[in-house]
C-alpha angles and dihedrals in degrees: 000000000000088000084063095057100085085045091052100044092044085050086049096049094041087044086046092047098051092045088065095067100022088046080191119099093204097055090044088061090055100045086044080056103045078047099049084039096056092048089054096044098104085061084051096050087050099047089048093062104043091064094040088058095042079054097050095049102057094102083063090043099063094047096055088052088046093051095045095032087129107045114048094188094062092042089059092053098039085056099042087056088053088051091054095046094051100041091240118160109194093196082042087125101050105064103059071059086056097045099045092047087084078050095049100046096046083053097056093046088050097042086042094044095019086161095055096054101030113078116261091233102056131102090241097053080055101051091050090069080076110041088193085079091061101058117130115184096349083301121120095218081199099085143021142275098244097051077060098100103181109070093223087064096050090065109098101034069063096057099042088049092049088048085057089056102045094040084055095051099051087044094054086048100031094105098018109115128203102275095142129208116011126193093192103118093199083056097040087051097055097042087049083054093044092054095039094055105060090052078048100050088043090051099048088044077069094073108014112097109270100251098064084055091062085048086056091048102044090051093053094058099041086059090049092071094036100058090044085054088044083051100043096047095041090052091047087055096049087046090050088050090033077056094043099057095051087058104054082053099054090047085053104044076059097083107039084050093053090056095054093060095050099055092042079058091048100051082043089059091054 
């Protein structure tokens, strides 16, 4: 696809430039990814606490499907208000998947054709000539798991694609609480998709050059911590207004203690 080709020749020049100071294939992936990463954080912020919030919301949620149980039409307007009041996006988490699929694609067609993107000039266009230069972990990112034919060999391509699963699955679960069963089909839908993902993106690591699967992995784990400093930030802020609050009513109950006191004196006296 000719839109793809900006997003192919910046990958390869970025992937070419770290190189030159990593002089490991493997290790460039993973700084082009904390990069890439760090540009799209403010999706990811976004996309953190949007879910955070759709979690935190599910008590009022199940009123509300408890007080409309019988008319579907005013629960979902009732819902949709409540999203609006509490900024909450359902399909928050989709769209950081939408952005990085341009992304996605550019990285394949410069991991499947590396010498047509990187620039000729570069030391890694020259270490790609011997593929023996570009091992990481006794695993050519060059091609894919499933081009391996020993089976000892396959080993760890099997590894690296069972830590994206299981990096996926702990993502998609990292900030979701035990709220049980949920009849709410907007949130059935996106915990079916957050449990579907992470199968998908194993399935298609099958097949996909290796490279791009430790592209998959590395960013896993960066939004991992991402999303537990998102949490954490986010939970220290609610606790210090949560304070706060507590404070402005005591200052208020004062007062009107006070004056109670007074006026208890004051009935004493007489």
């Amino acid at each position: 696809m000719a839109i793809l080709e900006p997003f192919a020749l910046g990958i390869g020049l970025m992937l070419s430039y770290v190189y030159d100071y990593t002089a490991s294939y493997g290790y460039s992936i993973v700084i082009l990814t904390i990069i890439i990463n760090v540009i799209i954080f403010p999706l990811t912020l976004r996309q953190t606490r949007s879910t955070k919030r759709m979690q935190d919301a599910q008590t009022d949620i199940k009123k509300l499907q408890k007080e409309h149980k019988d008319n579907k039409e005013e629960l979902n307007k009732a819902m949709a208000a409540m999203y609006k009041e509490k900024g909450i996006n359902p399909l928050g988490c989709i769209l950081p998947l939408l952005v990085q699929m341009p992304i996605w694609f550019a990285l394949f067609r410069v991991l499947q054709n590396p010498q047509r993107f990187i620039p000729s000039s570069s030391n890694l266009s020259n270490s790609l000539s011997d593929s023996t230069n570009l091992k990481f972990f006794n695993m050519d990112l060059q091609i894919s798991p499933s081009e391996v034919l020993e089976w000892l060999d396959r080993v760890p391509y099997l590894v690296l694609i069972l830590l994206v699963v299981l990096t996926a699955l702990y993502q998609t679960t990292q900030i979701q609480k035990k709220t049980g069963k949920n009849d709410n089909p907007q949130a059935q839908q996106m915990q079916m998709i957050g449990k579907v993902m992470p199968i998908f993106f194993g399935f298609i690591s099958w097949t996909l050059p290796t490279g791009l699967v430790v592209y998959f992995l590395t960013g896993n784990i960066f939004r991992i911590g991402q999303q537990a400093l998102i949490v954490k930030l986010d939970d220290n802020e609610t606790n210090k207004k949560e304070q706060k609050n507590e404070e402005n009513e005591e200052k208020q109950q004062k007062p009107v203690q006070e004056d109670s006191r007074k006026n208890r004196k004051k009935r004493r006296r007489k």
